[in-house]
N, C-alpha and C positions, 0 to 999 in steps of 0.2 A: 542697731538699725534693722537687726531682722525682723526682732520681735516689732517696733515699730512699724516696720510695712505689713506685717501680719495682722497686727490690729486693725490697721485703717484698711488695711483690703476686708476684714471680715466685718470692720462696719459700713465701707461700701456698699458690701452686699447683701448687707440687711438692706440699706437704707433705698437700695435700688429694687429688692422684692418689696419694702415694703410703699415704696411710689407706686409701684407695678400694683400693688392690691389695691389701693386706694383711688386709682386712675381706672382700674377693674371697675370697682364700686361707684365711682362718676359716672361711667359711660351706663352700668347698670341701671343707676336711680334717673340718666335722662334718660334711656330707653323708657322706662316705665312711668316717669311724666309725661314721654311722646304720647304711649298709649291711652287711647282718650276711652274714659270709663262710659260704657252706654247707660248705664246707668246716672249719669249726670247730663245723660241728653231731651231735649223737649220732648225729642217723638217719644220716648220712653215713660217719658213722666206723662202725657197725654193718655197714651197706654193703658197705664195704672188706674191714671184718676178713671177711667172709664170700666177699667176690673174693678175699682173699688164702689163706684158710684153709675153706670149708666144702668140700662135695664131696656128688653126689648122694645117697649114704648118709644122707646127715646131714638133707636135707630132707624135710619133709612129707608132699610127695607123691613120692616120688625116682620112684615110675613113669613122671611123663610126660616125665623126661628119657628114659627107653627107648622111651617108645611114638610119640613126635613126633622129626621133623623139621624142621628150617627150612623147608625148603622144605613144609612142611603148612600152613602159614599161608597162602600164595596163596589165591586168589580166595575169602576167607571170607566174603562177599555171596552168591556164587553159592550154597557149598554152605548156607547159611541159608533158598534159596526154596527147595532142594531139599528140607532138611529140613521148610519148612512144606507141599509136596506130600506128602512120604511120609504124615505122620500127621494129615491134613486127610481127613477124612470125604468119600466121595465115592458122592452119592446119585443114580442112573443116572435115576432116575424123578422127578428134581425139577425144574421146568420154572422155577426161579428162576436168575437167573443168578450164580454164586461169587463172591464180592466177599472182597477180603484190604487189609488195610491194614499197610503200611507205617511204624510212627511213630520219626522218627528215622533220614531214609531216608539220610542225608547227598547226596552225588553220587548215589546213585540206583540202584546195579545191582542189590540184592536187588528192587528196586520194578518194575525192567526184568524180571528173571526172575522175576517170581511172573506177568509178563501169559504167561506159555506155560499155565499152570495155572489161572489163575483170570481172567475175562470182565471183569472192572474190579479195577481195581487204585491207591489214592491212595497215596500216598506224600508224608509230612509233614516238615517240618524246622524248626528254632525260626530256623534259619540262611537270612539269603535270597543270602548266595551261595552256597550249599548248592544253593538251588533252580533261582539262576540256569543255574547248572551242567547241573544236571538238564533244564531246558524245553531248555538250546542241542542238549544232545545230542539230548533227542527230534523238536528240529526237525531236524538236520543229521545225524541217526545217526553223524557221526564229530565229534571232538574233536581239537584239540591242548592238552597241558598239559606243563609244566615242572618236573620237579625236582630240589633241590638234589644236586649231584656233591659238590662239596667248594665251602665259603664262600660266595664269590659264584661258583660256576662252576655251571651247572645244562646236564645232559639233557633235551632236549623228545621227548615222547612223542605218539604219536598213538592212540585207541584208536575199535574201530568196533563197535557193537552188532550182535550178530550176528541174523543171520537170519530167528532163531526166534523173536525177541522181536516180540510185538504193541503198537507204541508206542499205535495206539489205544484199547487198552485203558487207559493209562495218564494219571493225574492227578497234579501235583504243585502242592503249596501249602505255603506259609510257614504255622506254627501253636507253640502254644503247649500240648506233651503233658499239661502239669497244670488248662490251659485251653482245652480242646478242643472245636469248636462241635457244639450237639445236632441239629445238622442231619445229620452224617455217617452216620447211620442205623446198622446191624449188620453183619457182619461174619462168615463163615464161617472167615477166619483171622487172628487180631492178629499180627506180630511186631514186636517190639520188641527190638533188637540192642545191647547197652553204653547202652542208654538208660537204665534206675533208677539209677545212680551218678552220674549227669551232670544229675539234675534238682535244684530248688529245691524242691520236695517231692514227693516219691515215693506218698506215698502220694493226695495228689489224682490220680493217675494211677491208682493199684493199683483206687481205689473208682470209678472212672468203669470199669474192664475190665467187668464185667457187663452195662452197658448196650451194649457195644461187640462183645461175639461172641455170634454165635447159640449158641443153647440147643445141645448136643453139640458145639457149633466149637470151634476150638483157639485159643492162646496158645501162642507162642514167644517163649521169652525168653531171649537171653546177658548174659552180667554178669563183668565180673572185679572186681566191687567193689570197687572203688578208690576210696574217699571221700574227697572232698576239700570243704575249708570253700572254695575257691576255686569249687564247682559248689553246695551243699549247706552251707547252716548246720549247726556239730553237732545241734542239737534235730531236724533232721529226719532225720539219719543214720539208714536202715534197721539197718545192723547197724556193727561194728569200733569198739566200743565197750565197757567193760565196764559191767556193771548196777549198782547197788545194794549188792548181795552181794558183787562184784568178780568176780563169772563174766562171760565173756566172751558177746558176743553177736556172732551174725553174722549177714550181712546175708541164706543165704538161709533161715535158721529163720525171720523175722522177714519176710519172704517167704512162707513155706510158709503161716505165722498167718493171715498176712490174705488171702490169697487161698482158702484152705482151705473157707468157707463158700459158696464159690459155683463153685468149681475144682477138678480130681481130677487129679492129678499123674499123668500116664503113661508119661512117656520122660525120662532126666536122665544128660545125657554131658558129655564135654567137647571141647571144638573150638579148635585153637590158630589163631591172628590174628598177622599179619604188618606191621606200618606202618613203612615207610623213614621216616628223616630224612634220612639221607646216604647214599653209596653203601657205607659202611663202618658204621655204625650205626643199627639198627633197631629196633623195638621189637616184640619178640613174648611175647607174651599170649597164656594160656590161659583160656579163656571158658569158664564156666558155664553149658549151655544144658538148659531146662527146656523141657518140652512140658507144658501143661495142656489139658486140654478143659472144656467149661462146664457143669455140670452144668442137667439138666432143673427148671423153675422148683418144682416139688412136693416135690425135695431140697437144693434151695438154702435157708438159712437167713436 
């Protein structure tokens, strides 16, 4: 009888590890049928067929394959404060001092180069190691950071705020752009950089801008509208959408709508952006940038 129970206990428990591996193995192979291969999806195949087969000709805008470069993409923070000094009103007789905000400043450079131009300057992020980033640098005006070469092989880089930048001008705080405190007072320039596409609602941010720049101040804004339900539930997608009708809508007509009542669109270009992954692929992006000014409170609606 001993040996009997000794047997059958020690083929129990085979037979119990071996359910256990194979119920292992189940949940293994439906986990990885869950996972759906992007590589068997439309937008992907669409993709290809157009790696494989389209050619500037054939796109929408084929001009900015002639008018950009790669290398036009660099330092798209800087030429962004640039842009809000050129078309930022500048009143020789105003004894107030220019305040610009920043919302969506990430690391921080457009927020750094707007203190050469204007006497205070915040700069906001939803992100607080965005911000962290930002106070080290303004403590230690230089930086080291790291990035990927290939897998796990990374370049470290050193970078050092130049000059001319007034860190005392500068403020940086963790915030939430569609929740924004009514403390921050007004604003002789908003920019706002790839930020409408990246929020959970756009337009709590679009109806707070009027409170936010003085009366003739500006608004900058780039955008490559890139909607994603991962940033952006559909119901709040500004635009890349179709309506009703099945006409397409896009995100800066829908844009222009709401801002229209208290905004006078004056300047509207576009600006290519450059973001490394690896040493060998990048991401560059052509931005939609708008320049609005605020209209006086007697033509605002």
């Amino acid at each position: 009888m001993v040996g009997t129970y000794t047997v059958a206990a020690i083929s129990g428990s085979c037979g119990f590890l071996l359910g256990g591996t194979l119920y292992g193995y189940y949940l293994c192979c439906k986990a990885h049928k869950k996972k759906k291969n992007v590589y068997e999806t439309s937008k992907l195949v669409d993709e290809y067929m157009y790696l494989h087969y389209g050619s500037p000709q054939a796109s929408t805008h084929a001009d900015w394959y002639n008018n950009f470069q790669i290398k036009d993409g660099f330092d798209f923070p800087l030429r962004c404060a640039i842009f809000c000094d050129k078309y930022c009103p500048k009143e020789p007789r105003s004894t107030e001092s220019r305040r610009a905000l920043d919302i969506g400043c990430a690391v921080g450079r457009s927020t750094f180069e707007l203190s050469q131009y204007f006497e205070e300057v915040i700069g906001i992020d939803y992100s607080q190691a965005f911000i962290d980033q930002c106070l080290l640098l303004k403590e230690k005006k230089i930086l080291d950071f790291s990035i990927v070469s290939e897998g796990d092989i990374y370049e470290k880089h050193t970078t050092t705020l130049s000059s001319s930048v007034n860190v005392d001008r500068v403020k940086f705080q963790v915030g939430d752009a569609c929740n924004l405190p009514k403390t921050l007072g007004k604003f002789d320039c908003v920019l706002a950089a790839n930020l409408i596409c990246r929020l959970y609602d756009s337009m709590l941010f679009i109806k707070r801008l009027p409170e936010l720049v003085k009366e003739n101040g500006i608004l900058v804004l780039t955008a490559p509208y890139t909607w994603l339900t991962s940033f952006t539930p559909k119901s709040h997608w500004l635009g890349g959408y179709y309506n009703e009708a099945m006409e397409p809508v896009y995100g800066f007509d829908a844009l222009r709508k709401a801002l229209s009542p208290h905004f006078k669109l004056i300047k509207e270009t576009e600006m290519p952006m450059l973001i490394r992954e690896t040493q060998r692929k990048h991401q560059w992006t052509i931005c939609h940038v708008t320049v609005w000014q605020h209209l006086p409170s007697a033509r605002s609606v």
